[in-house]
C-alpha positions in Angstrom: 36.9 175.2 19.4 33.5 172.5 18.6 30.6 173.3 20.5 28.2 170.4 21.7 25.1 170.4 24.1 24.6 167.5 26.7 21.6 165.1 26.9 21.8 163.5 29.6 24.4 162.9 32.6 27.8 160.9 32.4 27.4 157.2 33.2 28.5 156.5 37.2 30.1 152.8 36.1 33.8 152.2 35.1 35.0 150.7 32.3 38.2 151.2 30.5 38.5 150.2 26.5 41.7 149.7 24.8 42.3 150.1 21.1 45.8 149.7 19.5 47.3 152.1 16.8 50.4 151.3 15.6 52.9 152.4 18.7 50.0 154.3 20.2 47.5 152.6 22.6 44.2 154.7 23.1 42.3 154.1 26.4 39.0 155.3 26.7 38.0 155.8 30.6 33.6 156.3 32.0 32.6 156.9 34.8 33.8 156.8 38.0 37.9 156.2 39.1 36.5 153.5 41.9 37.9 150.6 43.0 37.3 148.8 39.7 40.1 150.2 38.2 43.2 148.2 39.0 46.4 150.6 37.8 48.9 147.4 37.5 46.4 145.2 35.3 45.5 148.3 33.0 49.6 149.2 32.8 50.5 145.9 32.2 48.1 145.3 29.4 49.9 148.5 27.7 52.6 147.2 24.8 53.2 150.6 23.1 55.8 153.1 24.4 52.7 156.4 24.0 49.3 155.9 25.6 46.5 158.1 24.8 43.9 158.6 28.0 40.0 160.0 26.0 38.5 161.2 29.8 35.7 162.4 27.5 33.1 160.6 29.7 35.4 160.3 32.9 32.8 161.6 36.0 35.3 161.9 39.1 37.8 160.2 41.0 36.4 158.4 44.3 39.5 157.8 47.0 40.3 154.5 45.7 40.3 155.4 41.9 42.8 158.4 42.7 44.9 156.0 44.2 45.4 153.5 41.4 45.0 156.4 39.1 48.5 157.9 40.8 49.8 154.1 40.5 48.7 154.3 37.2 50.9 156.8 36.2 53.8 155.6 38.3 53.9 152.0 36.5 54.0 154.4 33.0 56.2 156.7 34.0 59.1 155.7 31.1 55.8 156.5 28.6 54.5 159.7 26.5 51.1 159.5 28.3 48.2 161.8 26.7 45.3 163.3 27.8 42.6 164.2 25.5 39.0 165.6 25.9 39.2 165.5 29.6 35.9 166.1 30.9 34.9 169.3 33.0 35.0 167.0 36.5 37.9 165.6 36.0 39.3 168.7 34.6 38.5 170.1 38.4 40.0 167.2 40.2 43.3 167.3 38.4 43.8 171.1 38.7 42.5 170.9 42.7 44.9 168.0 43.8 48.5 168.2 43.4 50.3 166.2 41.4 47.7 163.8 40.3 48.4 164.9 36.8 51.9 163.6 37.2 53.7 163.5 33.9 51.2 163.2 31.4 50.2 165.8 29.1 46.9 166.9 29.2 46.1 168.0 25.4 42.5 168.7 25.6 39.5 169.9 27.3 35.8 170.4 28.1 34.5 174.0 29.5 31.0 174.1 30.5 28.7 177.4 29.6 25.4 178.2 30.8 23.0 179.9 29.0 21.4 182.6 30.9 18.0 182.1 29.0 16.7 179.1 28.8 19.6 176.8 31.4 21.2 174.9 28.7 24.2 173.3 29.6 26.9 173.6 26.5 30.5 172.2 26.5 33.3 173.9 24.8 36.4 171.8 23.3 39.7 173.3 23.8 42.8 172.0 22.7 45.9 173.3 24.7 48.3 173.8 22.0 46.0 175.7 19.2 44.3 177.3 22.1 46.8 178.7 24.7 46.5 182.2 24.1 42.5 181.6 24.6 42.5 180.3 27.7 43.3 182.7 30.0 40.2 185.3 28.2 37.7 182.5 28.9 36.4 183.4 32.0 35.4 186.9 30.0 34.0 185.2 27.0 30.3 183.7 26.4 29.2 181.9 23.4 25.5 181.6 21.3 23.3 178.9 22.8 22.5 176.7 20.3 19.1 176.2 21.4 17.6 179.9 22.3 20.5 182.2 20.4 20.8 183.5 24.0 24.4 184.1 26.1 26.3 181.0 27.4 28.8 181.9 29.9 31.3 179.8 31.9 30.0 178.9 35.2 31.7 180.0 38.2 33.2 177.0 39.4 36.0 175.9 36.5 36.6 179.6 35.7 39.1 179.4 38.4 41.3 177.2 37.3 42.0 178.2 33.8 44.9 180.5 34.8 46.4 177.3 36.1 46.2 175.5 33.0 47.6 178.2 31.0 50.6 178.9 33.9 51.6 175.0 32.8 55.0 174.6 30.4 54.4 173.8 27.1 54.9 170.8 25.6 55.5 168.9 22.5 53.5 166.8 20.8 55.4 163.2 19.8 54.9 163.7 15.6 52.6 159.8 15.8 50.9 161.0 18.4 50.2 164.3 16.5 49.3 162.6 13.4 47.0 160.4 15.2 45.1 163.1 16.8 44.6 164.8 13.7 43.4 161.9 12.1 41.3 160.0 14.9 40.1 163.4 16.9 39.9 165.8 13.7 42.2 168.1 15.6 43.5 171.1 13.6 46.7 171.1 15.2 49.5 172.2 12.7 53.2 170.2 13.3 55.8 172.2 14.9 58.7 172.2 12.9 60.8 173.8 15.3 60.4 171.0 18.0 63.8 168.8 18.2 63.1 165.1 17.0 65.9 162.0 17.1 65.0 158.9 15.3 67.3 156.1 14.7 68.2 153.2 12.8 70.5 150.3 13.9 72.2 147.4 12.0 75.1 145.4 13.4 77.5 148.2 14.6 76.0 150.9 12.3 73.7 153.8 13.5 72.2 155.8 11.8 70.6 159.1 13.9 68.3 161.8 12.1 67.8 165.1 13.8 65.6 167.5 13.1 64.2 170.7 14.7 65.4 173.4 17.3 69.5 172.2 18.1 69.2 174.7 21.1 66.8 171.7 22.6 68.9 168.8 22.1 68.2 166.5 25.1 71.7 165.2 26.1 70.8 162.1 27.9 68.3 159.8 25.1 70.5 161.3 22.4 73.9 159.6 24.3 72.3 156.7 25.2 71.2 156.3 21.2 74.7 156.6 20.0 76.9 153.5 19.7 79.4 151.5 17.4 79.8 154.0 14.2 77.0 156.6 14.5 76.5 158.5 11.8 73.9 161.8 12.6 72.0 163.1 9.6 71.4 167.0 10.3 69.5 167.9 6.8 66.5 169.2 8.8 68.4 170.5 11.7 67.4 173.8 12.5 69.6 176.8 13.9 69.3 180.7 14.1 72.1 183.1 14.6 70.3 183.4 18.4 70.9 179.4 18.8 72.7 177.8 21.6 75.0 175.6 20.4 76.1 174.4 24.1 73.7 171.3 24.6 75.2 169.8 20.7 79.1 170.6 21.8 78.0 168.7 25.2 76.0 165.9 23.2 79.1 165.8 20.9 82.2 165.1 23.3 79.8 162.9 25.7 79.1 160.7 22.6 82.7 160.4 21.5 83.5 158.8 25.1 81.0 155.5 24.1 81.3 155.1 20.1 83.7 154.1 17.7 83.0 156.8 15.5 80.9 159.6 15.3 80.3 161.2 11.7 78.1 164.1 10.7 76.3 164.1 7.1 74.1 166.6 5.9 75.5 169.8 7.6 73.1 173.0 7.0 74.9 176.1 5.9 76.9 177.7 8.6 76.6 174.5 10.6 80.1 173.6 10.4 81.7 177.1 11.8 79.2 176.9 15.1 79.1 172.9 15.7 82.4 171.7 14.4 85.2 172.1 16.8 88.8 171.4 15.4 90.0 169.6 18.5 86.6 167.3 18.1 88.1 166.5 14.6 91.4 165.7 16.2 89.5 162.9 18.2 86.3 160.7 16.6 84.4 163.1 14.8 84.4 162.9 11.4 82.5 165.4 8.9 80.7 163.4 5.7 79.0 166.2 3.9 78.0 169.9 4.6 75.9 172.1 2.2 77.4 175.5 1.5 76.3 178.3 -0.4 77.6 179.8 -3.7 76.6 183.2 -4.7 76.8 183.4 -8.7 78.2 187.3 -9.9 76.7 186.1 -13.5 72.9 186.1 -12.8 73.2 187.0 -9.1 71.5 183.6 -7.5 72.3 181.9 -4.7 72.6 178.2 -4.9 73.7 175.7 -2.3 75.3 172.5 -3.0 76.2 169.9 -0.6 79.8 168.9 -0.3 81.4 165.5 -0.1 84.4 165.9 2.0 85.8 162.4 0.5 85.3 163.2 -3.0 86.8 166.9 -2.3 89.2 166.7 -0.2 92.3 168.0 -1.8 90.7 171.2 -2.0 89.4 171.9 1.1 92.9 170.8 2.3 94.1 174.0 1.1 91.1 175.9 2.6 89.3 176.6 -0.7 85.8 175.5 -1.8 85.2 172.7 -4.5 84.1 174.5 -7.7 80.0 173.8 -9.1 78.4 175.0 -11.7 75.1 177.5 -11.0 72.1 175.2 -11.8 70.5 178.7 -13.5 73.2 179.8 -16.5 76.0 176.9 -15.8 78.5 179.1 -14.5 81.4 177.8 -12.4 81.5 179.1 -9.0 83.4 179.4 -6.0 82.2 180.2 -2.5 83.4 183.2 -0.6 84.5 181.4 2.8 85.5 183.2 5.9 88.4 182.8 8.1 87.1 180.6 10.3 85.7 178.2 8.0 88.7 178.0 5.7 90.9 177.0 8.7 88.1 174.2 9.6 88.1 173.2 5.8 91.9 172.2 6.0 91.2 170.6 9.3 88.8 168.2 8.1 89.9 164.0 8.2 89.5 161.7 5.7 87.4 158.7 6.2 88.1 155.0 5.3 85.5 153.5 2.8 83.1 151.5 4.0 81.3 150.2 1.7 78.6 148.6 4.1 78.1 151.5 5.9 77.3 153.7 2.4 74.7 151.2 1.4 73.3 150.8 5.3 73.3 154.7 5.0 71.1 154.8 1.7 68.6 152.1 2.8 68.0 154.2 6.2 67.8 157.7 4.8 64.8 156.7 2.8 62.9 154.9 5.8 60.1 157.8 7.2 60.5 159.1 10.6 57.4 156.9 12.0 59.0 153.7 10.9 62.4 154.9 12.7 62.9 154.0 16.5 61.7 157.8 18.5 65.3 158.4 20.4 62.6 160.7 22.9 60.8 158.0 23.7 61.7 155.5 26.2 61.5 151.8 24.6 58.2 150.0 26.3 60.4 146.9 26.6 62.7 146.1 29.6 66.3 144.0 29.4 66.7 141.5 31.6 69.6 141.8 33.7 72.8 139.6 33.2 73.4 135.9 34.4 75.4 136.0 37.4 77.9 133.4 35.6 77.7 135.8 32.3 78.9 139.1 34.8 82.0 136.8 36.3 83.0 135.9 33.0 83.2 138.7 31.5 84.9 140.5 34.7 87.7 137.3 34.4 87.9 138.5 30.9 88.3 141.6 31.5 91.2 141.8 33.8 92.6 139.3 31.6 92.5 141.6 28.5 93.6 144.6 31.5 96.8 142.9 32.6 98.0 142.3 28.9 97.5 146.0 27.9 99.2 147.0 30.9 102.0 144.7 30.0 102.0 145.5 26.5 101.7 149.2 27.4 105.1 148.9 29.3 107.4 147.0 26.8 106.1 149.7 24.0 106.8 152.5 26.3 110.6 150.8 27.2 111.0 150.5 23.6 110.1 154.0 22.6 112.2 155.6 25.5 115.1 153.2 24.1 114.7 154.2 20.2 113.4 157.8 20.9 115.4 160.3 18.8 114.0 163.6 20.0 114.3 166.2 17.3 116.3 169.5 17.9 114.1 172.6 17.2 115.8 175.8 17.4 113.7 178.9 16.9 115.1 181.9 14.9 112.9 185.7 15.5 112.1 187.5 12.5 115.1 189.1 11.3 117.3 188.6 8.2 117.8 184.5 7.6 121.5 184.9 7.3 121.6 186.3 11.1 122.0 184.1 13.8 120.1 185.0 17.3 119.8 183.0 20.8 117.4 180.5 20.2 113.7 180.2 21.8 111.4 177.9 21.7 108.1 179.5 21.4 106.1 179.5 18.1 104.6 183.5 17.0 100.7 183.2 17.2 100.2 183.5 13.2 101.4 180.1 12.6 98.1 178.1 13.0 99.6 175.2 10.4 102.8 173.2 10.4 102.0 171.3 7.4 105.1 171.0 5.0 104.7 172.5 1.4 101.4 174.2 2.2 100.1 177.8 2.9 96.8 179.7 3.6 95.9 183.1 3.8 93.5 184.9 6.4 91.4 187.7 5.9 91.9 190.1 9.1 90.4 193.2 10.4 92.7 195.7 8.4 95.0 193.3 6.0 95.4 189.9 4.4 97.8 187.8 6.4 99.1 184.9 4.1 101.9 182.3 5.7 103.7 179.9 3.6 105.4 176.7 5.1 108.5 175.6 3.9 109.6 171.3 3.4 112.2 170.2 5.6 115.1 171.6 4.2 119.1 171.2 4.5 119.6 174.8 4.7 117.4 178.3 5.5 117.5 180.1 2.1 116.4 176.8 0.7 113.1 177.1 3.0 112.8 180.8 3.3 112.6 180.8 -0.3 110.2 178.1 -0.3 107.9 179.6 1.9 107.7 182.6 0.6 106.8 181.4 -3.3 104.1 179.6 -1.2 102.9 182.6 0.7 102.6 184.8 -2.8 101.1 182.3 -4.4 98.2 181.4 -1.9 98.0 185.4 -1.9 97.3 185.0 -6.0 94.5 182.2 -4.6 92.9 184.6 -2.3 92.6 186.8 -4.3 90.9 184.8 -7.3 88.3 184.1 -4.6 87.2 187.6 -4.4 87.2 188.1 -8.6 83.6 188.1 -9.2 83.7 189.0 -13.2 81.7 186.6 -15.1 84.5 186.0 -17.4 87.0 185.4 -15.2 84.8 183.3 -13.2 84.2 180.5 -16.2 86.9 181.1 -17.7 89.8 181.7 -16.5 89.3 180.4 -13.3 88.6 176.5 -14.8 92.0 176.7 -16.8 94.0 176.4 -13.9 92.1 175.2 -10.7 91.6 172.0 -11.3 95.8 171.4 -12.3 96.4 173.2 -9.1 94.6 171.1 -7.3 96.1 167.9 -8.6 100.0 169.0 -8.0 99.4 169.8 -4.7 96.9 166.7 -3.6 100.2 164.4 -5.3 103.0 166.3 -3.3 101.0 165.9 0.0 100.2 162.4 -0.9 103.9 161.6 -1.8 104.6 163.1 1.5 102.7 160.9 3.0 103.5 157.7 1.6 107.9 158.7 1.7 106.7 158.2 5.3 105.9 154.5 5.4 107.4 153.7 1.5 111.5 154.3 1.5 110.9 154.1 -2.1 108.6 156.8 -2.7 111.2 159.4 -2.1 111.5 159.8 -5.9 108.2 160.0 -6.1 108.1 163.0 -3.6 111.1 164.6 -5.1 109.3 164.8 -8.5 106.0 166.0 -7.0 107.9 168.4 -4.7 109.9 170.1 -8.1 106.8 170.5 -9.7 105.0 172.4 -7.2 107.8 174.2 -7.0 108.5 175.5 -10.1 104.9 176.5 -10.8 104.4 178.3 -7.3 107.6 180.3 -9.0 105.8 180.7 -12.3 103.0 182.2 -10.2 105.0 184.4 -8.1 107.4 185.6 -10.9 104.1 186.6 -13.3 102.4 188.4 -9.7 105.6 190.3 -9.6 105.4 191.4 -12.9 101.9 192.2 -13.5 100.7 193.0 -10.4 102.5 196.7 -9.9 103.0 198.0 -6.8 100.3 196.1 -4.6 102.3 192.8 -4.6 104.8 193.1 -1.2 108.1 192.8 -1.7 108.9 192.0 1.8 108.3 189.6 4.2 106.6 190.9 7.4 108.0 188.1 9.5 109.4 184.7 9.4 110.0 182.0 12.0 112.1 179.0 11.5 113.3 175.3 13.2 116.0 172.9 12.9 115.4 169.3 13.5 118.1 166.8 13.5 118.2 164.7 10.7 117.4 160.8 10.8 119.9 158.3 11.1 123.0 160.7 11.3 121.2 162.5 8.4 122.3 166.1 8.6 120.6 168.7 10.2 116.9 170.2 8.6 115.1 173.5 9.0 111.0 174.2 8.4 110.5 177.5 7.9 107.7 180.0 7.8 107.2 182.9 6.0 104.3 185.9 6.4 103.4 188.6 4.1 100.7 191.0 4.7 98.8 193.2 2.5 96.6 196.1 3.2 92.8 196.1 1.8 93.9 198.5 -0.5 96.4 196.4 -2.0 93.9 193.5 -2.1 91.4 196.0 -4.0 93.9 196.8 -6.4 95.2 192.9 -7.0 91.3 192.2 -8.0 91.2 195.2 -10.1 94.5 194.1 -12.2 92.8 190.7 -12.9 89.3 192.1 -13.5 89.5 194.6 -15.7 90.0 194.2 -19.3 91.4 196.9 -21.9 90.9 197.8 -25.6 93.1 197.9 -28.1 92.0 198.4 -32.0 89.3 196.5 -31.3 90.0 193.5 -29.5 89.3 193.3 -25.5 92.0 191.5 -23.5 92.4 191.1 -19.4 95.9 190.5 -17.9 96.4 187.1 -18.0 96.2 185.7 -14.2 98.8 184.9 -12.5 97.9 181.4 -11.7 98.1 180.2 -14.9 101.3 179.4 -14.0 100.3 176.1 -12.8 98.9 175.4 -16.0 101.3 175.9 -18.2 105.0 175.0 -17.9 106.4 178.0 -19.8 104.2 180.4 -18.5 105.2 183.9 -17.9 102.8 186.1 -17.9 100.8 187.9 -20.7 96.9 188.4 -21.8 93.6 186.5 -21.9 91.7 187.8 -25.4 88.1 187.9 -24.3 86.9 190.0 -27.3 88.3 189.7 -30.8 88.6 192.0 -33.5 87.3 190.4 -37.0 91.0 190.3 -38.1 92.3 188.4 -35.0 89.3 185.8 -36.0 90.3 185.3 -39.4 93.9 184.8 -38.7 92.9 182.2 -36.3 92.7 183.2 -32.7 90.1 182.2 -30.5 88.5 183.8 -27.5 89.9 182.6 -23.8 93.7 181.8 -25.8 96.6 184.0 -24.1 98.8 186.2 -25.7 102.6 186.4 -24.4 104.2 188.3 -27.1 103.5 190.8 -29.5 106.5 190.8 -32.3 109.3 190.8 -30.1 108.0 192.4 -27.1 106.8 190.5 -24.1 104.0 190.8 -22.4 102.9 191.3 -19.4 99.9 192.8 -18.6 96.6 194.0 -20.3 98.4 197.8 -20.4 101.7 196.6 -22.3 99.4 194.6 -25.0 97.0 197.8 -25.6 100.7 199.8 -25.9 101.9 197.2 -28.3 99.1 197.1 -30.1 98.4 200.8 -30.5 102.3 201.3 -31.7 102.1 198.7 -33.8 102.5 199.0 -38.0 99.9 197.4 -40.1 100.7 194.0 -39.3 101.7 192.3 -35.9 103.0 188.5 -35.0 101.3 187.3 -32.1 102.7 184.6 -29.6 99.7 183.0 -28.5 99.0 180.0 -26.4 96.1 177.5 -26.1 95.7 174.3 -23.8 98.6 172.1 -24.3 99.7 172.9 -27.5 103.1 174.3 -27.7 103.4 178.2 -28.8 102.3 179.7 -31.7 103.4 182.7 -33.8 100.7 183.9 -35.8 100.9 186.6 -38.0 97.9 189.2 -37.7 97.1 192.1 -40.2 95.8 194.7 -38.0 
């Protein structure tokens, strides 16, 4: 609040001076709103798409003025129109007559206070948006005169309308215009980071939208209407509490998909993807670039987050499972706990085509500030001219031209499917024993949520662990039951990993196998997909296919035998179809299996593969199952993560496993400390590291 004393009266004589900054025009208005003001001349003059009024030395509006002035503000109405340091008689005239404020914002304002003493006149600067909460105690207040030190209060008259500037809706304040005030006016008006901005770049049939603020006050219409070609929306600064309403973006979202080619989201804040991604959106034009999630690190208990590139990881989240990153503190490797919900959006996730013009177009505009973006808020100060008459019957020729030959073309396609269709035979078998045969329905149980071939996935429910495993297409059921069961176990043995939080565990055991995983199952799916279109890359699918196989057995067969009495041993339902084969092919069946384990079992599983044991000195952790898929002959044993001085000097290294000791196999940490402990003086070892085949190594203990 700046205090000033008057000298002398405002002048009585219009005028009205323009100055230009940037996309901001600033008109300065004295004296009197007469008939010299003409509203369409003034307007007219205007370039910019925000106008600043200063009615720092405005007197009153005469009848003619308030006319033109109401003209005024009709001929800007598509404009962010300002109004600063509004004197105390115009302040009066725009809170007495209705509507003559119209939609500009009126920012600041000039109080008048009286000293009791000596009559000195003293003006008061308010502005709205530092000062709200002040305005409505001002009729109460006085300040020090700064001619006689005596009491200054508000007069009367203007007292009374200060409830009625406070009882107006907030606004916001465009970020230029903001800047511009703090720099031209010296206002100390802080930006509000929570206000919801939309600025755009376009190039050819790229756009590229960056939001930022308050989601819950997306405005639907200027956001749609920015959208077109490939949009791709950058939501880095994008701001959204637990108490957000993510209505107006799901709106904004399947309104936009109706007008664009493509509509792509980069940048995703943590938690962004569970509340603003919908999986049937994915299933249409929106496509998910990056998203930033959080990793908690178990060895120097930091949080880091890391943005994700779908493209670069998207065999991974295909199976519902975070990429692993190293902590940026001690370099551990790390893997994010991820809920139900965004595990089943993970797998949902499409690839994108490369485009290599778009990447650079998206570099370039990502580095361009806000003020030299197009404002999506504000309405563009230029108009398009309407169409050619000629132009409009052209294109409607062209048009139904280009409507009659989809029509037609729709019509032989759709003869020509009816003629070729081959309608596959599904027959639906309840959960009961696969050699039984029951009346077939055709209804699918509620915990299949993925018909993916050769996959699985695992959910984490109120009471239990539910995993599902999903057979190939197979000639016969015990073929596919069997399947889908090694699948189930051994997503189970990748859930629970993902709750292992050791340190030890976490860089190194975990590394040995993930990233092998990850590549047998990204080449069966992809094999999958190209037998589909490639006749020939059925070979290439039958290798890929035995190879996940066998390992997901490795994996199950080592759970089974190190994991005690937590691992089920039978299936809590199952679920299976028969389609009819291709080209008098016979007959094949997808089945699905589910398994569920209690939290107590899943507490147990993590404390098998967590704990480690001594035994004469060395320290050794049951060996995780899921080695399996990284080594051919595995079956089972010990990870050494401690060694005696004598294990050393034979040899052995930390991280190597140990299968055998002498004769006796191994299978957990417990049957290696027995071993061990019963052993005579000296021992042979069976020990295995990276892909180097077996080696006996004789250890004097």
């Amino acid at each position: 609040m700046a205090t000033t004393a008057i000298s002398a009266a405002p002048r009585d004589k219009f005028s009205v001076e323009k100055a230009v900054f940037g996309d901001i025009t600033l008109l300065t208005i004295s004296g009197t709103l007469n008939v010299d003001f003409s509203a369409k001349k003034t307007a007219n003059g205007i370039k910019t798409a925000r106008i600043v009024l200063d009615m720092r030395r405005v007197r009153r509006f005469a009848s003619w003025g308030m006319t033109e002035w109401m003209d005024f503000l009709r001929f800007t109405a598509k404009r962010d129109v300002y109004i600063v340091e509004c004197s105390p008689y115009a302040l009066s005239q725009l809170n007495l007559v209705t509507g003559l404020l119209g939609h500009a914002k009126l920012v600041s304002y000039y109080t008048s206070f009286r000293c009791s003493k000596c009559g000195e006149e003293i003006e008061n600067t308010f502005v709205i948006p530092r000062d709200r909460e002040k305005i409505r105690e001002l009729p109460h207040r006085h300040v020090d005169c700064p001619t006689c030190g005596g009491n200054a209060r508000l007069e009367e008259y203007p007292a009374a309308f200060f409830e009625t500037i406070a009882d107006r809706p907030a606004f916001d304040l465009d970020d230029e215009v903001l800047a511009f005030l703090r720099s031209h006016l010296r206002y100390e008006i802080e930006p509000d980071l929570d206000r919801f901005r939309a600025h755009r770049a376009v190039k050819n049939e790229y756009t590229y939208m960056r939001l930022s603020g308050d989601v819950g006050a997306l405005p639907l219409d200027p956001l749609v209407q920015g959208a077109q070609g490939t949009t791709v929306i950058d939501l880095e600064r994008l701001i959204a509490d637990p108490q957000t309403d993510f209505a107006p973006w799901h709106v904004f979202v399947s309104t936009a998909m109706e007008k664009v080619d493509s509509l792509q989201l980069m940048n995703c804040p943590v938690g962004f993807l569970e509340r603003g991604v919908a999986t049937k959106d994915l299933k249409k034009k929106l496509k998910v670039r990056t998203f930033a999630l959080a990793y908690d690190c178990a060895h120097c208990e930091r949080q880091s987050v890391h943005l994700i590139d779908v493209a670069d990881n998207l065999e991974q989240l295909a199976e519902g499972t975070s990429p692993t990153v190293k902590c940026p503190t001690c370099r551990a490797s790390l893997l994010a706990g991820l809920s139900m919900d965004l595990s089943m959006l993970l797998r949902t996730l499409p690839a994108r085509d490369r485009d290599v013009a778009l990447d650079k177009f998206l570099v370039a505009s990502r580095a361009i500030p806000n003020d030299k973006l197009e404002n999506c808020l504000v309405p563009s100060a230029t108009t398009t001219k309407p169409a050619k008459a000629t132009d409009t019957r052209r294109v409607l020729y062209l048009a139904l031209g280009l409507g009659t030959l989809l029509v037609a073309g729709v019509a032989v396609i759709g003869f020509l499917m009816w003629k070729e269709r081959t309608e596959p035979t599904k027959v639906v078998m309840p959960a009961t024993d696969p050699d039984k045969t029951t009346t077939p329905t055709f209804t699918r149980p509620e915990w299949i949520v993925s018909q993916v071939p050769s996959s699985a996935y695992c959910h984490d429910m109120i009471n239990r662990m539910m995993c599902v495993g999903v057979s190939a297409y197979r000639p016969t059921k015990e073929d596919g039951v069997a399947e889908a069961s090694d699948a189930a176990l051994e997503e189970l043995v990748n859930s629970v990993a993902l709750k292992i939080t050791d340190p030890f565990f976490r860089e190194s055991v975990l590394p040995q196998y993930s990233e092998a995983r990850s590549k047998q199952l990204s080449a069966l799916q992809s094999a999958d997909l190209d037998r589909k279109t490639d006749p020939m890359a059925a070979a290439a699918f039958a290798a890929a296919d035995e190879i996940v196989r066998k390992a997901r057995k490795r994996v199950v067969e080592s759970l089974q035998a190190s994991g005690g009495a937590a691992v089920p041993t039978q299936r809590s339902d199952w679920y299976w179809e028969e389609y009819a084969g291709e080209s008098g092919k016979p007959n094949e069946v997808l089945v699905f299996v589910r398994y569920d384990v209690s939290l107590d079992a899943m507490r147990a599983l993590v404390e098998t593969y967590s704990t480690s044991t001594v035994a004469k000195g060395t320290t050794a952790m049951t060996a995780y199952p899921a080695l399996g898929w990284r080594y051919p002959d595995f079956k089972g044993g010990v990870v050494l993560t401690k060694l005696h001085r004598k294990l050393v000097s034979a040899g052995i290294q930390p991280q190597q496993v140990v299968t055998a000791v002498d004769e006796h196999r191994v299978t957990d940490a417990g049957t290696f400390a027995r071993y061990i402990n019963e052993a005579p003086d000296d021992v042979k070892l069976t020990v295995v590291s990276g892909d180097a085949p077996p080696a006996v190594i004789k250890v004097d203990l």
